[in-house]
C-alpha positions in Angstrom: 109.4 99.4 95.7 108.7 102.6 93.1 107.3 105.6 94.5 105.6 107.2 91.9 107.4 110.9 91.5 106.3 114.0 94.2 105.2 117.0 92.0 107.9 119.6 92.3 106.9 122.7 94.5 105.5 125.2 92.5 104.4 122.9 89.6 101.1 122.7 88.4 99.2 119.9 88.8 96.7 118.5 85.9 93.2 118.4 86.9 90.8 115.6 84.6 90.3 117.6 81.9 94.2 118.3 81.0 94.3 122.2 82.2 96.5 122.6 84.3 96.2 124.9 87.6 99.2 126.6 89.3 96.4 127.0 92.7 94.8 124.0 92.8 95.5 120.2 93.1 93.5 116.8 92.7 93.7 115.7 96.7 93.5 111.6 97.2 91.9 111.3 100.5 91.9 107.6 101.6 92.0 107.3 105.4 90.6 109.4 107.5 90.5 112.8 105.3 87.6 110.4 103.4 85.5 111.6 106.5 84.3 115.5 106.4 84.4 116.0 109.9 88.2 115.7 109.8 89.0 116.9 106.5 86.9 119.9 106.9 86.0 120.3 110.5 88.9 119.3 111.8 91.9 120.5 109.0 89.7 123.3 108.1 90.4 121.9 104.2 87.4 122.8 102.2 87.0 120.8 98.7 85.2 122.9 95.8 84.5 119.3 94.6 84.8 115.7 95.9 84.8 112.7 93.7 84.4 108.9 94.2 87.6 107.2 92.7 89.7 104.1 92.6 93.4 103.8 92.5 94.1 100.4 90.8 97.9 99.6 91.0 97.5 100.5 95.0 95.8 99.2 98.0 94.8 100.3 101.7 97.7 99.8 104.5 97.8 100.6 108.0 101.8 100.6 108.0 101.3 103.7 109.9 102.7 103.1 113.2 101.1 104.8 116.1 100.8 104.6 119.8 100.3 101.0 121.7 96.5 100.6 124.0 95.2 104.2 122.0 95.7 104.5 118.2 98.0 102.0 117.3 97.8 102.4 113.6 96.9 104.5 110.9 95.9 104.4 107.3 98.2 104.5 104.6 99.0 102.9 100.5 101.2 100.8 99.1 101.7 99.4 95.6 99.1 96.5 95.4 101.5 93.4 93.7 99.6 90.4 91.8 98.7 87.7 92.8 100.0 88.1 96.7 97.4 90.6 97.2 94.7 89.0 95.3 92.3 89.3 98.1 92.7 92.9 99.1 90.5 95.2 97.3 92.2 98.3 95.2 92.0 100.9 96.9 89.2 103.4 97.0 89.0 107.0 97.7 87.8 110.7 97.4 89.4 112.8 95.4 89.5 116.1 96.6 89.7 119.9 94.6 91.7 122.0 97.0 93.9 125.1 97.0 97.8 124.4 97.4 97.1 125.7 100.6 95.3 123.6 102.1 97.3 120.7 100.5 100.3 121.9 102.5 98.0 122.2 106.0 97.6 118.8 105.3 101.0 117.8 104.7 101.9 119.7 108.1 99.3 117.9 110.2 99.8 114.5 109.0 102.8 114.3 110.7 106.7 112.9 109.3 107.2 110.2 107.7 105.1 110.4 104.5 106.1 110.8 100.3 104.4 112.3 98.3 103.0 110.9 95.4 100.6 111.2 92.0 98.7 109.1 91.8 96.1 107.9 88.9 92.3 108.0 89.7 89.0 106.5 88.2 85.8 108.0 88.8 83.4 105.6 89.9 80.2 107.1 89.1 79.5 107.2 85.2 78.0 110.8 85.8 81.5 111.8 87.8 83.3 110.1 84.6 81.4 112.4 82.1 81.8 115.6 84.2 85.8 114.8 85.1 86.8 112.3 82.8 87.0 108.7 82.7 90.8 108.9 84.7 92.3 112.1 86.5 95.7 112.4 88.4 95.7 113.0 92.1 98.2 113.6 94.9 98.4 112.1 98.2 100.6 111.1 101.1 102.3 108.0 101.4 104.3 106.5 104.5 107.4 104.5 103.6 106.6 101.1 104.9 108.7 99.7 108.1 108.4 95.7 108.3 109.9 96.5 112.3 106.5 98.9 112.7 103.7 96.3 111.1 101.1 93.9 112.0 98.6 96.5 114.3 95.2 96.6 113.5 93.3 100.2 114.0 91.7 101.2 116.7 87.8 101.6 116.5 87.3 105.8 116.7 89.7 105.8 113.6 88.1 102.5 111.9 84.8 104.6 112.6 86.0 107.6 110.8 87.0 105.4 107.5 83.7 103.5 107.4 81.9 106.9 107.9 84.0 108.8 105.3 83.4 105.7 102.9 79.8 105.7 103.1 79.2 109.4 103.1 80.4 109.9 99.6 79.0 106.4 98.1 82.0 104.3 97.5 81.4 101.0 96.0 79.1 99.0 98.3 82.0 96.0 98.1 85.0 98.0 99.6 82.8 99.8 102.0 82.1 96.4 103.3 85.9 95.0 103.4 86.4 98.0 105.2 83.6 97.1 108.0 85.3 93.6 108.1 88.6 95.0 109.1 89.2 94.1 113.2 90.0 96.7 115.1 90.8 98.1 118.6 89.4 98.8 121.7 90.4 99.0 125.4 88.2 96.5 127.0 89.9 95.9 130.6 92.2 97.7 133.5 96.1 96.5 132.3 94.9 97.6 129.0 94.4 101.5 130.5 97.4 100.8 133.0 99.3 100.2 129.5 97.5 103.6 127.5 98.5 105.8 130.6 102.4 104.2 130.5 102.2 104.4 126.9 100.8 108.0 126.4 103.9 109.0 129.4 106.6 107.6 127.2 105.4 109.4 124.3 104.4 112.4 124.8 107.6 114.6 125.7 108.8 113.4 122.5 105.6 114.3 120.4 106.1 117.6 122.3 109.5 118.4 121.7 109.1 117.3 117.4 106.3 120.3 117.6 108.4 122.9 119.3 111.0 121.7 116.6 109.2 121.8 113.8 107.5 124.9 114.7 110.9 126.8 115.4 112.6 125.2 112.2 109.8 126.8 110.2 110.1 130.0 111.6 113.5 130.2 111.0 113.8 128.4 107.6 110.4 129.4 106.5 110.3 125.7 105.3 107.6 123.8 105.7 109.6 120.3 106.2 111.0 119.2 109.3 114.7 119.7 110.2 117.1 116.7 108.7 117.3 114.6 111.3 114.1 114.6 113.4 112.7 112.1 111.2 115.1 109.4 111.9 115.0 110.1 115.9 111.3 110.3 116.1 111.4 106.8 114.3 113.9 105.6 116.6 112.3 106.5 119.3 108.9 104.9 118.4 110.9 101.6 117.6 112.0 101.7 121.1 108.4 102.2 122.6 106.9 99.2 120.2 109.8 97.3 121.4 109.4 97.8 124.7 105.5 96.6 124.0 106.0 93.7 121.9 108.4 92.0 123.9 107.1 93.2 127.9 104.2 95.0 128.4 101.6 93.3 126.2 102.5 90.0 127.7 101.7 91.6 131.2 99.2 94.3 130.5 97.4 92.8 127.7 96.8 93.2 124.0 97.1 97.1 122.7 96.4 96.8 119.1 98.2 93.4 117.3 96.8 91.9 114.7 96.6 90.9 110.7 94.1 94.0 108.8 94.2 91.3 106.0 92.9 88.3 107.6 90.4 89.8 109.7 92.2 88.3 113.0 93.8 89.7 115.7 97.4 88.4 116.9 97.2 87.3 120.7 
């Protein structure tokens, strides 16, 4: 697969209109930064402008691993090939007019894992397409796909937060409505919180430990990306919890997030 190339740090980005800006970037906002009270309440990013797009060569993932029983996926992209992934939608999104910044606050909070990539964007509004232009390039995260970290389904507070982010800045009635089709997750009996507590144990010195990390390794380096290294444990680490959850405790505690985005099923 061809990642698309990560704008250099320090290089201007080109808004719609061809000018380019050595403050500001075109922000693609597809997962949960579509919903305000995350992307501005809760990142403290605040837009000067937000525009309804689409992104034709990509579609919506959720090849974001999370945690088994609470969040077990999150949103992410990925190129959308013809005709395998005929009946996924292109992916839709808000494109975002932010400082470089509050790009990098993003970048920061999102956690490891993800490229970054430009991106080309449509306006979906004709009145967005005479004020921006009829295409504009954008830049957004991207998590490397890992086939050993797939087939999870989200859970419903971040399904919530897409659907809501969707329909608060009027993206096509269509894709709003694949995305209320998509199953998702919710804790419905006891081994299911048995398995969140034993789950949230497991992880969390190790989510702890990557902060103090990358906190200290910024400090130090006065670089915003992690230390070589932590990446590749963190992931190894995670691998080992999914493991131990695909192969023991879902079979004894209960389902904690399996399933097929796709197909609109859930994997028992």
């Amino acid at each position: 697969m061809t990642i698309e190339t990560a704008t250099p740090a320090g290089a201007p980005v080109p808004h719609s209109d061809g000018i380019t800006s050595p403050s500001r970037v075109w922000y693609l906002g597809y997962g949960s930064n579509m919903n305000p009270d995350v992307l501005t309440g809760r990142r403290r990013v605040r837009p000067a402008r937000a525009v309804a797009v689409s992104a034709p060569g990509y579609k919506l993932t959720f090849q974001c691993p999370g945690l088994s029983y609470l969040e077990p996926c999150f949103a992410s992209i990925d190129v959308r090939s013809l005709p395998a992934d005929s009946h996924i939608p292109i992916l839709h999104g808000v494109a975002c007019d932010i400082t470089r910044e509050e790009f990098e606050m993003i970048r920061q909070t999102e956690g490891m894992g993800y490229a970054v990539v430009r991106i080309n964007c449509f306006p979906v509004t004709k009145q967005d397409q005479i004020e921006f232009g009829r295409s504009m390039t954008a830049v957004t995260l991207m998590q490397v796909p890992d086939d050993r970290l797939n087939g999870h389904i989200p859970s419903k507070r971040y399904w919530n937060l897409l659907v809501q982010g969707a329909s608060h800045h009027g993206l096509p009635e269509s894709y709003q409505l694949w995305l209320q089709s998509i199953p998702h997750y919710q804790v419905s009996h006891i081994g299911q919180h048995i398995g969140r507590a034993i789950t949230v144990c497991l992880c969390a010195p190790m989510f702890l430990i990557s902060v103090i990390i990358r906190a200290t390794w910024r400090i130090l380096s006065r670089q915003s990306e992690p230390p070589p290294g932590l990446h590749v444990a963190f992931r190894t680490y995670m691998h080992g919890v999914w493991f131990m959850y695909e192969h023991g405790m879902r079979f004894v505690l209960g389902d904690g997030g399996s399933g097929d985005y796709t197909s609109g099923r859930r994997r028992q």
